[in-house]
N, C-alpha and C positions, 0 to 999 in steps of 0.2 A: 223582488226589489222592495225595498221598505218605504214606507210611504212618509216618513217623517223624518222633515227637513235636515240635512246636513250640513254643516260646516265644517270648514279647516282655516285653523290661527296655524299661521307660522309664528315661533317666536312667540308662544302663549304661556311660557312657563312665569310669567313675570311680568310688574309694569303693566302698558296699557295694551300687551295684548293679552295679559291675564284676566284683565276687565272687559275686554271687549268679547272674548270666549265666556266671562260668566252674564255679559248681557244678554247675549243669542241666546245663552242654556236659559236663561230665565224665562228669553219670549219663545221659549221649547224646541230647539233646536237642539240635537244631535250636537257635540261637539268634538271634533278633533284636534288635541292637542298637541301642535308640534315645536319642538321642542331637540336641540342637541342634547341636550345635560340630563342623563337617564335621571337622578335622583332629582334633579330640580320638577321634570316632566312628571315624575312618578307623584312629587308634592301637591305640583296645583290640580290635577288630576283627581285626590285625594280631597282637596277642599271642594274643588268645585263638586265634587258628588256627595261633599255633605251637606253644599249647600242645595243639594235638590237637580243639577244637572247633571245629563246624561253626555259624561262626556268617558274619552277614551286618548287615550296616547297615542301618539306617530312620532318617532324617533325622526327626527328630519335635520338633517344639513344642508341650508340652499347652497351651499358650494357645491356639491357634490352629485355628481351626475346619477351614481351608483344610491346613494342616501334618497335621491327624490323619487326615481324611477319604483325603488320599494314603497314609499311613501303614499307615491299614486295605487299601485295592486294593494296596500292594506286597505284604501279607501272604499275601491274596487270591491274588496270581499267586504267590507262591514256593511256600505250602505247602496252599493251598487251605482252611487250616483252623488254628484258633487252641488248643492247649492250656493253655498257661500264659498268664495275663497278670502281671504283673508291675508296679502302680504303684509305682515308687518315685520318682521326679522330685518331686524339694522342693525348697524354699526355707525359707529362716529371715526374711528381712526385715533390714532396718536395724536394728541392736542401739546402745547407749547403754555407756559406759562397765561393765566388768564384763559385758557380753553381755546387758544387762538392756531390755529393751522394759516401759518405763515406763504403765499403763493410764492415768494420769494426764494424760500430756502425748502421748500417739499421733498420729500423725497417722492419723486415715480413712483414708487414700489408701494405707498402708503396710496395713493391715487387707485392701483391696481385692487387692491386688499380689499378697497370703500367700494366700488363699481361693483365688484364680484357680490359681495354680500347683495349690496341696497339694488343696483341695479342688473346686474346678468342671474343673478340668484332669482329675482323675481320673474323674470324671464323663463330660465328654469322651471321652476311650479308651476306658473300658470300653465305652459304648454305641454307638461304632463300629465295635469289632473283638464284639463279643458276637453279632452273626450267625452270624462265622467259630466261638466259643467252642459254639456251637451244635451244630458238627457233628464236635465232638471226644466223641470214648465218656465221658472223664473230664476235664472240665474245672475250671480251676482260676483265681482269682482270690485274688492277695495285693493288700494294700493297705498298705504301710510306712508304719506310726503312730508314735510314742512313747508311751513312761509317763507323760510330758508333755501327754498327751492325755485321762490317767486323772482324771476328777472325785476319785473317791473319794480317790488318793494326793495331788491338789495342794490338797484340803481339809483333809489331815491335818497337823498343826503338827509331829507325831512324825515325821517321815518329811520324808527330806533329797531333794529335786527340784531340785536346782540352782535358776538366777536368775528372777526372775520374766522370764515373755517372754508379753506381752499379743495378741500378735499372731500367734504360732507357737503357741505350748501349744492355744491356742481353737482353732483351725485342724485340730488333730491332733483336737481330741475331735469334732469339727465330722464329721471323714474318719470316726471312728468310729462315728457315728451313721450316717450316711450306707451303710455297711457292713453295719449292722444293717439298714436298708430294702429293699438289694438282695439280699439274705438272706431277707428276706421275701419277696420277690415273686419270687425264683428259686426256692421251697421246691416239689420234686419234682421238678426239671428236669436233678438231677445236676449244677448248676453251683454249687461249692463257693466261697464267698468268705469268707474271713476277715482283721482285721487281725493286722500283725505289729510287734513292739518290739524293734527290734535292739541297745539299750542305748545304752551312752553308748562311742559308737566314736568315736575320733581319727583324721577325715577333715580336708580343708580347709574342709569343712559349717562346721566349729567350731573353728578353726585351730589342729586336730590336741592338742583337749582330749578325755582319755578314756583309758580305759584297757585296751579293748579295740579289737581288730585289726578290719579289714572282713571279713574272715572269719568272724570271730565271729560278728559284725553281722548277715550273709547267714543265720549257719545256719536260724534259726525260717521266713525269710520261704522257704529250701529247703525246710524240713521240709513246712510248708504248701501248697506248689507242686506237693507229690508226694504228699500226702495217698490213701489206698485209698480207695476208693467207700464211701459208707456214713459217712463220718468227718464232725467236727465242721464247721461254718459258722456264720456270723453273730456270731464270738466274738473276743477278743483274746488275742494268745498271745505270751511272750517265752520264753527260756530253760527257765524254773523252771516254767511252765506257764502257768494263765491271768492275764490282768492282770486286776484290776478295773474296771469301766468309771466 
């Protein structure tokens, strides 16, 4: 079993999980990068080993039962053992003029699409690779949320949240709950999970509205990933410290 720490980014080929896989590679971790889009996977893979990390590809679809189940045995054979996981693989869904997902006129079907990725998909990985998370001294699960997920902020009329999105924001608070569960039921087993709010970064997610970098974006769900023994879980955390849920 190799003694140097391992990670897995879902959703690393790009954006802020591409930054948050070249943070870990920096502070020397092993990196996994998972990824649908062979040629995209094959890209950041490529940069991030010029940039000096040791990272490697995982072909990964959280939809897919068959895509994650390989994903967890490639992990299995590379490093014997899982430190970091890393959900961030999202989607936003079908947006309406002004980015707005209208609760009024939704389709169902676009609700199903959003849950599957951001939330059953995370669900998914975790409880595949969580064998491997087992046999790491200090393990670590991030779950990339937004503020967009926060009840307490998207109930406040004082407090500017961007458009309404009936399909994404639920979703996010959905992941956050869901967080709080597995926080529960991993309490004294040393496996640390918390979500994380990278802000409002200008990726392609959002066709590059925002005003922060993916850099930015990474640092909480880094901060998180590397958390000491003993530290917080089952909480939400951006920048400035905790969100409200």
């Amino acid at each position: 079993m190799s003694e140097t720490r391992t990670a897995l980014v879902t959703g690393a080929n790009k954006g802020i999980g591409y930054e948050i896989a070249a943070g870990l590679g920096a502070l020397g971790y092993r990196v996994g990068v998972g990824a649908r889009d062979e040629a995209r996977r094959d890209l950041a893979v490529g940069k991030l080993r010029a940039a000096g990390v040791d990272a490697f590809g995982v072909p990964l679809d959280v939809t897919s039962d068959r895509s994650v189940s390989d994903a967890a045995e490639l992990m299995e054979r590379r490093a014997g053992r899982l430190d970091v996981l890393v959900n961030n693989a999202g989607v936003s869904g079908e947006t309406g003029p002004g980015w707005v997902q209208d609760p009024t006129t939704l389709d169902p079907d676009l609700i199903r699409t959003v849950v599957e990725t951001n939330v059953i998909g995370v669900v998914r990985v975790t409880n595949a690779v969580l064998p491997l998370l087992r046999r790491s001294a200090s393990p670590r699960i991030v779950n990339v949320s937004s503020s967009v997920g926060s009840l307490t902020r998207q109930a406040d009329p004082g407090i500017e949240i961007g458009p309404v999105m009936a399909a994404y924001a639920p979703s996010k608070s959905f992941l956050n709950a869901v967080t709080v569960q597995y926080a529960r039921q991993l309490a004294g087993t040393g496996i640390l999970i918390n979500a994380a709010c990278p802000g409002l970064v200008a990726t392609d997610f959002n066709g590059f509205y925002g005003s922060r970098t993916p850099e930015q974006g990474a640092a909480t769900a880094i901060r998180l990933a590397t958390l000491p023994d003993g530290g917080p879980t089952g909480s939400f955390f951006e920048d400035d410290g905790v969100v409200p849920w």
